[in-house]
C-alpha angles and dihedrals in degrees: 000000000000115000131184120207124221119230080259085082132080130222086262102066094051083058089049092044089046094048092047075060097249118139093243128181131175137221094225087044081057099047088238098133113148091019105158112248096240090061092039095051087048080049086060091048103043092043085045085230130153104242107224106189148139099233117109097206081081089068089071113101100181087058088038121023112199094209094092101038137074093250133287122227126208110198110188102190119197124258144321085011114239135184092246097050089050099043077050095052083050103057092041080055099051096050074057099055098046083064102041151039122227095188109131084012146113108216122185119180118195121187100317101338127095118204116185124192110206115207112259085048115137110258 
């Protein structure tokens, strides 16, 4: 699976994301900083990669439908917002995602739920 992450993650977690054996990419690595969200999420689409971010505008399926994308993932970590809550987050993601599949998908998950919207769901 190919992932993109957001300028919310460190250089770390795509290390966490590469060695769990994910194609992962980030947003800083690409010198992509301060991209607006409307090109970042056409750069998802385009590279067929999963978003991973922080950013709840991503949550919004009527800006950013999920049907033609290979899944966007919304984590909402607890706060104050610390490393170890979202390395944590990570490695509860990644046992996830070695089970199934977010492509088409809006995933959020929120301490230690995941809640996934399928396409085709009722707004």
């Amino acid at each position: 699976m190919k992932i993109k992450l957001d300028e919310n993650f460190g250089h770390s977690f795509t290390y966490i994301f590469n060695n769990a054996g994910f194609d992962t990419h980030s947003v800083i690595d690409e010198g992509l900083s301060g991209i607006k969200d409307d090109k970042l999420f056409e750069i998802i689409k385009t590279e067929t990669r999963c978003l991973i971010t922080f950013d709840l505008d991503f949550a919004n399926i009527i800006r950013y439908p999920t049907g033609k994308t290979f899944g966007i993932i919304v984590i909402r970590p607890r706060r104050p917002v610390s490393f170890a809550e979202i390395e944590n987050l990570c490695h509860q993601l990644i046992q996830f995602l070695k089970s199934e599949n977010p492509a088409g998908c809006l995933w959020i998950l929120d301490g230690e739920k995941l809640r996934i919207r399928k396409p085709g769901d009722e707004l």
